[in-house]
N, C-alpha and C positions, 0 to 999 in steps of 0.2 A: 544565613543570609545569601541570598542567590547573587553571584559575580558575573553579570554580563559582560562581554568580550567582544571585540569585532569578529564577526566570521572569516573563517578560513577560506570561504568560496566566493562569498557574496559580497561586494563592498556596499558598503549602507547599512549592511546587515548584522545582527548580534548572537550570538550562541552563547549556551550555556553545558557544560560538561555534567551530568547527571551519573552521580556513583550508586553502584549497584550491587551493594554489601549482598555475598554469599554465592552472587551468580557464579554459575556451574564452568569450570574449564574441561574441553574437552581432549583426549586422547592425542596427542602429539600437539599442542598449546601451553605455549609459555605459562609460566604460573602469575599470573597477574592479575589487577581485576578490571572486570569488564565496563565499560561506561557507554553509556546513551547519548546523546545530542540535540538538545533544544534549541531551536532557532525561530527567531521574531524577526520582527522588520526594524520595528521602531521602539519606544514603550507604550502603555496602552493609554487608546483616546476611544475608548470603548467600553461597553458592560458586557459584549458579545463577541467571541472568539472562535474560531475556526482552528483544528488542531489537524494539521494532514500527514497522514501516514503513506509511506514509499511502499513500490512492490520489490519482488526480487531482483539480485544484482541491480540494485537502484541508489537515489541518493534526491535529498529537496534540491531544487537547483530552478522550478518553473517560476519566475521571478511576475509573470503576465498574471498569473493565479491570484499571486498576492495585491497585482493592482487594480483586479476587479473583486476577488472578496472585501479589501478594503472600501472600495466604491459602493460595496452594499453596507455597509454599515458596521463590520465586523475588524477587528485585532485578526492579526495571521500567527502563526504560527504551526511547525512545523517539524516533527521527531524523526531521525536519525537512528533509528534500532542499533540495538548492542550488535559487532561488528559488520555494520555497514555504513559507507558512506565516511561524513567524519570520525564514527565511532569506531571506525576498522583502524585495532594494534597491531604491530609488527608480529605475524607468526600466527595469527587468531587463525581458524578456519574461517574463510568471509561468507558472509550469510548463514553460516550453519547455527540451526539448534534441533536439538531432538523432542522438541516439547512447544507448541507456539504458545502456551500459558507461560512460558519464561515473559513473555514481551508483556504481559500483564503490568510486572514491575515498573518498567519507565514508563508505561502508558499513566501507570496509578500515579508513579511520580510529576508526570508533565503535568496532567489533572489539575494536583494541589498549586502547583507552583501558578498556573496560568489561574486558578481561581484565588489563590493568593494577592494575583494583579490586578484585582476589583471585577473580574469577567463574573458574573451570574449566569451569563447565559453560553452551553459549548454545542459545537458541534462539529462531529469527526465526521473526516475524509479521509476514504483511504480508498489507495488504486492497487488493481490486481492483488498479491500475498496479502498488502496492507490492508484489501476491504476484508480479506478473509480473516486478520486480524484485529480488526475495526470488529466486525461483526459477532467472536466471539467473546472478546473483552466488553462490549456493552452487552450481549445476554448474561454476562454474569455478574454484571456491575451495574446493575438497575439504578437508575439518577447520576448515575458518573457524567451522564451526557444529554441534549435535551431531542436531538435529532443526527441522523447517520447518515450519508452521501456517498455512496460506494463506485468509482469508475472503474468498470470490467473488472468488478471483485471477481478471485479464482476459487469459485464457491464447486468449483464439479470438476476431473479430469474431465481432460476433452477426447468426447466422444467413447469413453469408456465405463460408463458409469454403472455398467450391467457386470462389469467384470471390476470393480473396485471394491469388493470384499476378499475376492482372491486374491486381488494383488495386494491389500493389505498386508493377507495373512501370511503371502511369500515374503514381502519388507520386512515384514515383522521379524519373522523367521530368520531373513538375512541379519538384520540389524540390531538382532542379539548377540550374534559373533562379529559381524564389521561394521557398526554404524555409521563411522566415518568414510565407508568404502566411494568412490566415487563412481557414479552412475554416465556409461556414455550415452550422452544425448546431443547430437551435433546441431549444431547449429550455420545453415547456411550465411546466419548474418542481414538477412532481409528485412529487419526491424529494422535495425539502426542502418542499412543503405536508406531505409527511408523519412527516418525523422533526423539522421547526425548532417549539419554543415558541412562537414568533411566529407560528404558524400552528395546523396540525391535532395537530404535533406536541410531545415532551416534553422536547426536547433545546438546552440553551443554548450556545452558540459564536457565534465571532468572526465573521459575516459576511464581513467583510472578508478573512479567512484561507479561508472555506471556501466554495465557488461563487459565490465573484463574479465577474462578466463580464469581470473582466481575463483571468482564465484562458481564452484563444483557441485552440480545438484547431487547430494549424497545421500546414503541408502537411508539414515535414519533422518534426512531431513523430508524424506518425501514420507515415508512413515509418517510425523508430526503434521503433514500439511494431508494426508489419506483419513488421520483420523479427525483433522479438521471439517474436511469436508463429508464425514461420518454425519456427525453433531450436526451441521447444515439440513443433511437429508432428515437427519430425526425430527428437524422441528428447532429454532432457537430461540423461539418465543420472546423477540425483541420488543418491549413496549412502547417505546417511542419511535414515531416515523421515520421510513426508511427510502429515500429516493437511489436507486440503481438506477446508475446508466450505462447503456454498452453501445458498442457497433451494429449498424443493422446487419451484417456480413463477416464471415470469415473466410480465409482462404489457408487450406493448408498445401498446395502448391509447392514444387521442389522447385521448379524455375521460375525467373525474377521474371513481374509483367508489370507496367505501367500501372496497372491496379491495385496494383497493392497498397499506392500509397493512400487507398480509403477503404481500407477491409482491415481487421485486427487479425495479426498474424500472429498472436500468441496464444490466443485461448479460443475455445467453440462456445461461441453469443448463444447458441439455443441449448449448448448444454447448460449456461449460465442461468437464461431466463427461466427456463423450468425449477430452475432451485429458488426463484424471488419467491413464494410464498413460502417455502418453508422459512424465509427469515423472522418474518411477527404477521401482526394482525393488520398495521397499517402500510404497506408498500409499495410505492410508487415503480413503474418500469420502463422508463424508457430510450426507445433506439434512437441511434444517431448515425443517420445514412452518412457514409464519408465517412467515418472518422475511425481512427486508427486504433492500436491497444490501449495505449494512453491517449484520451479520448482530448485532454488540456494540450496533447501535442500532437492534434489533426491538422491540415490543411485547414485555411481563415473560413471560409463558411463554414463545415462541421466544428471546429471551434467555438467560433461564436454563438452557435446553435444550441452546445453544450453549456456555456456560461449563462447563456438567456435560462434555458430549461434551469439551474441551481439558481437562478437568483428568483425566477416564478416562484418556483416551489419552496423556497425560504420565506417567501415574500408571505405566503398561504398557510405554512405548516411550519418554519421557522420558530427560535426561542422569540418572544414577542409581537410573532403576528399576531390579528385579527380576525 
């Protein structure tokens, strides 16, 4: 029987703790086991649910999301991967796995429990790692889901995509003597100057939940996300409709400019858009001038622009449209 809980972040809000019999502990991690995190708003007053998946060093926390999916007619709901966000234990490596079919598990798990709560009808959201994880869990779970929403899924290295079998091969190669090794990749910090309240931006969350320096991109986690985006380039022949949305612009720029805050400063939109048909046969692509990596925390035009576009296209291609 599922035990809902008030959430630890969101007041209003409910979680559920999701056990994760078997999951893998990695090399210097406490021996313990690993748990997932579901989280609702309310309980369901719906047939149609919305399951949203976080990207890297991230965590649910966009509370606006849930008052306009609600507004379209749908249950929210929102998963918390095994250690990130509320499911990060004392000692885990955060964000790390060597495998991104481990996230299969809670994914399969939240599945049953929200179709459990009378939903017939699902559809996942998942932004950056998460679309990229959205998008292999429904190619290989045909009917888990009835349609896919992807914001700036990280479907390609950027700008490298000509040289991402060699770098595989070197990961690989590394990542069978130090998986865990941690990779330096600095970060000026120009994302969150532009979407954190504590800064230039308009948006409150957990620090501690969302880029902090724990999260270490590590040699066998980029391995697990090189072969992810392998599968991408082969074809993953997704069945049901697939709406991407990205930024019309990026900037990879080492100094901070007033523009930034309507260009995606984490990933390259043209390496992405070129991978939307290798997703399936039906999919939607489209940009959003202004709007930032996380397209749900752009400046209020690109926003809103983004919310209109998912609720059109639900409206059309949706579980119970017309």
């Amino acid at each position: 029987m599922i035990s809902w809980v008030p959430d630890a972040e969101l007041p209003g809000y409910q979680q559920f703790s999701i056990p994760l019999p078997g999951a893998r502990t990695y090399p210097g991690e406490p021996e313990h086991e690993a748990v997932a995190t579901l989280v609702r708003h309310a309980g369901p007053a719906s047939s149609r649910a919305v399951l949203y998946v976080h990207g890297w060093s991230d965590y649910f926390f966009q509370t606006h999301l849930v008052e306009a999916v609600e507004s379209w007619g749908y249950d929210f709901y929102a998963l918390d991967l095994r250690r990130y966000g509320r499911s990060l234990r004392d000692g885990q490596l955060a964000g790390y796995t060597a495998d991104l079919g481990e996230y299969h598990q809670e994914l399969d798990a939240a599945v049953e429990v929200i179709r459990d709560e009378g939903h017939d009808h699902l559809v996942l959201l998942g932004h950056s790692t998460g679309g990229l994880v959205v998008s292999l869990f429904v190619s290989d779970r045909p009917g888990a889901a009835d349609a896919v929403v992807l914001n700036s899924p990280w479907l390609e290295l950027q700008s490298l995509q000509a040289w991402r079998p060699a770098l595989a091969a070197a990961f690989g190669a590394v990542g069978t003597l130090s998986p865990t090794r941690a990779l330096p990749m600095p970060d000026p910090g120009f994302y969150r100057r532009s979407i954190s309240a504590d800064e230039e931006g308009e948006w409150h969350y957990n620090h501690n939940l969302k880029g902090d320096p724990a999260f270490l991109p590590r040699v066998g986690w980029m391995s697990a996300v090189m072969r992810g985006h392998a599968a991408v380039a082969a074809g993953l022949g997704i069945e049901i409709p697939v709406l991407m949305l990205i930024s019309a612009r990026s900037d990879p720029s080492r100094t901070w400019n007033d523009d930034m805050h309507r260009v995606d400063l984490v990933l390259d939109v043209d390496a992405l858009a070129a991978r939307a048909p290798q997703l399936g046969d039906h999919v939607t692509l489209i940009r959003i001038h202004g709007g930032r990596h996380d397209l749900a925390l752009s400046q209020e035009e690109p926003r809103r622009r983004f919310l209109d576009e998912i609720r059109r296209w639900l409206a059309t291609y949706g579980p119970g449209s017309v």
